[in-house]
C-alpha positions in Angstrom: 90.3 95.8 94.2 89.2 97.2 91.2 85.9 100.2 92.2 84.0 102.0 90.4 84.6 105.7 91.6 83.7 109.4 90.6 87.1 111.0 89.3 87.1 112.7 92.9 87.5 109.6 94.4 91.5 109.1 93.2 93.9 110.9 93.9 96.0 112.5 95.3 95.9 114.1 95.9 96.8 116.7 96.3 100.1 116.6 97.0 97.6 115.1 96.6 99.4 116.5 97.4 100.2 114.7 96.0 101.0 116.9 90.1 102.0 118.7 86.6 103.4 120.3 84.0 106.1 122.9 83.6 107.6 122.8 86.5 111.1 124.8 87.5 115.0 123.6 87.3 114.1 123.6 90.9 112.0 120.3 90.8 115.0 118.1 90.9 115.4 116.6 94.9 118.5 117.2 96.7 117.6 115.3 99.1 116.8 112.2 97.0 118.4 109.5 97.1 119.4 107.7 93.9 116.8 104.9 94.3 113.8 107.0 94.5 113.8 105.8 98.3 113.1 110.0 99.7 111.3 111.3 96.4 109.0 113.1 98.1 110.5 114.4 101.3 110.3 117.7 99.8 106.2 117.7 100.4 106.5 116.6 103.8 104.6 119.4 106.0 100.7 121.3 105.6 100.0 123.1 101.9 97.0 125.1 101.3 95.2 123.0 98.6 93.3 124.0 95.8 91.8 121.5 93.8 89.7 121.3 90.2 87.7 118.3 89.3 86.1 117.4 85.8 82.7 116.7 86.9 81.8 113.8 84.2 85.3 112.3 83.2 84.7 110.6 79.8 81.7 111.8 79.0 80.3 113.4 75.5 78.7 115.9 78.4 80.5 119.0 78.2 83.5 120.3 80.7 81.9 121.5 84.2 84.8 122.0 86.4 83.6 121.8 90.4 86.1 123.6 92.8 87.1 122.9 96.0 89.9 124.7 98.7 91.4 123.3 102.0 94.3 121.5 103.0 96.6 118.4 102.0 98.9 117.1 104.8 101.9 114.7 103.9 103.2 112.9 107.6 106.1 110.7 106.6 105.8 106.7 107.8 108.4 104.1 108.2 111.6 106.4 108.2 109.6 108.0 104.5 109.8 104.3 103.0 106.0 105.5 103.3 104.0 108.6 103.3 100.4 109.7 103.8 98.5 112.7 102.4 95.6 113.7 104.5 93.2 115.4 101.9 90.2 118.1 103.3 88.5 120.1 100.7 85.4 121.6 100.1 83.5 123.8 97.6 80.0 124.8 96.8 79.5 121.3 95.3 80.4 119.2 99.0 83.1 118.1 100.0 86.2 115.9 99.5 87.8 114.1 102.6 90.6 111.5 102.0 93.9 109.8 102.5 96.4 108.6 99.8 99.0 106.0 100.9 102.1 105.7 99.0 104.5 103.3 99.7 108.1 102.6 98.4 108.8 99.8 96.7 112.9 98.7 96.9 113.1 96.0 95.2 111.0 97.5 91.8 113.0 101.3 92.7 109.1 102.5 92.1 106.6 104.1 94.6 102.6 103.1 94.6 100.3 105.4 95.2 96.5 104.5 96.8 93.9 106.9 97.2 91.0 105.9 99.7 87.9 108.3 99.5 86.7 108.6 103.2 82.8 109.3 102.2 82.5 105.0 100.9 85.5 103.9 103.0 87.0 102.4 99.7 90.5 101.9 98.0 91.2 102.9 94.8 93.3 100.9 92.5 97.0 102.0 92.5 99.0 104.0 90.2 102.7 103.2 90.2 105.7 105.1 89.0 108.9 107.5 90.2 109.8 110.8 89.5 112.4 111.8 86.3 113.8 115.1 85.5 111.7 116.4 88.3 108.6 115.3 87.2 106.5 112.3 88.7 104.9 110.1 86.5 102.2 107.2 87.8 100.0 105.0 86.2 97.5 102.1 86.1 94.4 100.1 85.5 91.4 101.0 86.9 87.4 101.0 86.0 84.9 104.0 85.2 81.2 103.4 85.3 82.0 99.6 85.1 84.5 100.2 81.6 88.2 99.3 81.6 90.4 102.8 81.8 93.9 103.6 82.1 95.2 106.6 84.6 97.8 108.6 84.9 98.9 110.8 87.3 101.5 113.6 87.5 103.2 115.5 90.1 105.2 118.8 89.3 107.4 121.0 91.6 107.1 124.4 91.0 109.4 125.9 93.2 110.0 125.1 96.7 106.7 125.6 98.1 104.4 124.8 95.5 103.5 121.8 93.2 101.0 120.5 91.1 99.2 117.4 90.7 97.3 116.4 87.8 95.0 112.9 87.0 94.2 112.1 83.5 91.6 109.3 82.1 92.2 107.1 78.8 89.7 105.2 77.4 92.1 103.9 74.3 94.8 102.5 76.4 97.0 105.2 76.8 96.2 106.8 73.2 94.5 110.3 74.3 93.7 111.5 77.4 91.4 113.8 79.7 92.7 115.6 82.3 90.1 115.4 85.7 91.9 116.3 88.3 94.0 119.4 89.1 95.0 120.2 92.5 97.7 123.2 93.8 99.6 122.7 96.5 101.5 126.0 98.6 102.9 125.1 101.5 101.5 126.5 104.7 104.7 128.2 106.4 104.0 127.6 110.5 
């Protein structure tokens, strides 16, 4: 299902914990196994979660950036064939409570990730996608105040205990596109 959604409403999460860029040597998963079946074993656990959202994604509006701080919690399901990423955040602006679901998929050697926004109770569509070099890269289809958009989402190690997740909008297919979503994961040491 296919919903329109403010760019809040997707993720990851965090650690979504769910993602990006420059991320160490250390990023690589030795406990991965070389279908992509325990890619992300490494987040299992509670991170401290800050997150950065683009308030109008796509918009000739300019940048406002809303921020938010809580915590991300990945439980593993189904011997970590599944995961899911209890998101709590909040910030000045409100508050952002979800769950991303990602699933494994064996016979594709790709994971799918679904974000639902507990506020409206609804599923977003999924991105899909792996991780290379240490790097996760997802994408897919998906609608923005009722207009076709591609998204893309990225996940980064940086280091043992942190990572970070980024979601990016195109409105040209995949041409350019505008980062929304950035979100910091450190893991909570109990």
């Amino acid at each position: 299902m296919t919903v329109p959604h403010r760019p809040y409403s997707r993720i990851v999460i965090a650690g979504l914990a769910a993602l990006l860029f420059m991320g160490t040597a250390a990023a690589s998963h030795a406990t991965t196994s070389a279908d992509g079946q325990r890619d992300f074993d490494w987040e299992i656990g509670t991170w401290r979660t800050t997150v950065q959202v683009l308030a109008e994604p796509l918009s000739p509006t300019p940048d406002v950036w809303l921020r938010f701080a809580g915590t991300s919690v990945v439980r593993p399901l189904m011997d970590r064939r599944a995961n899911v990423v209890e998101l709590d955040v909040s910030g000045t602006s409100g508050r952002i409570e979800g769950l991303n679901m990602r699933l494994y998929e064996p016979g594709n050697e790709r994971w799918s990730s679904t974000f639902v926004n507990i506020r409206d109770g609804l599923l977003t569509s999924s991105v899909y996608g792996g991780f290379h070099n240490g790097v996760g890269e997802f994408y897919g289809d998906d609608q923005l105040d009722g207009r076709p958009i591609r998204v893309r989402f990225l996940i980064v190690r940086q280091g043992a205990d942190t990572a970070r997740f980024e979601q990016a909008f195109s409105a040209d297919g995949g041409t350019t596109w505008e980062t929304n979503w950035i979100a910091v994961d450190r893991r909570i040491h109990r």
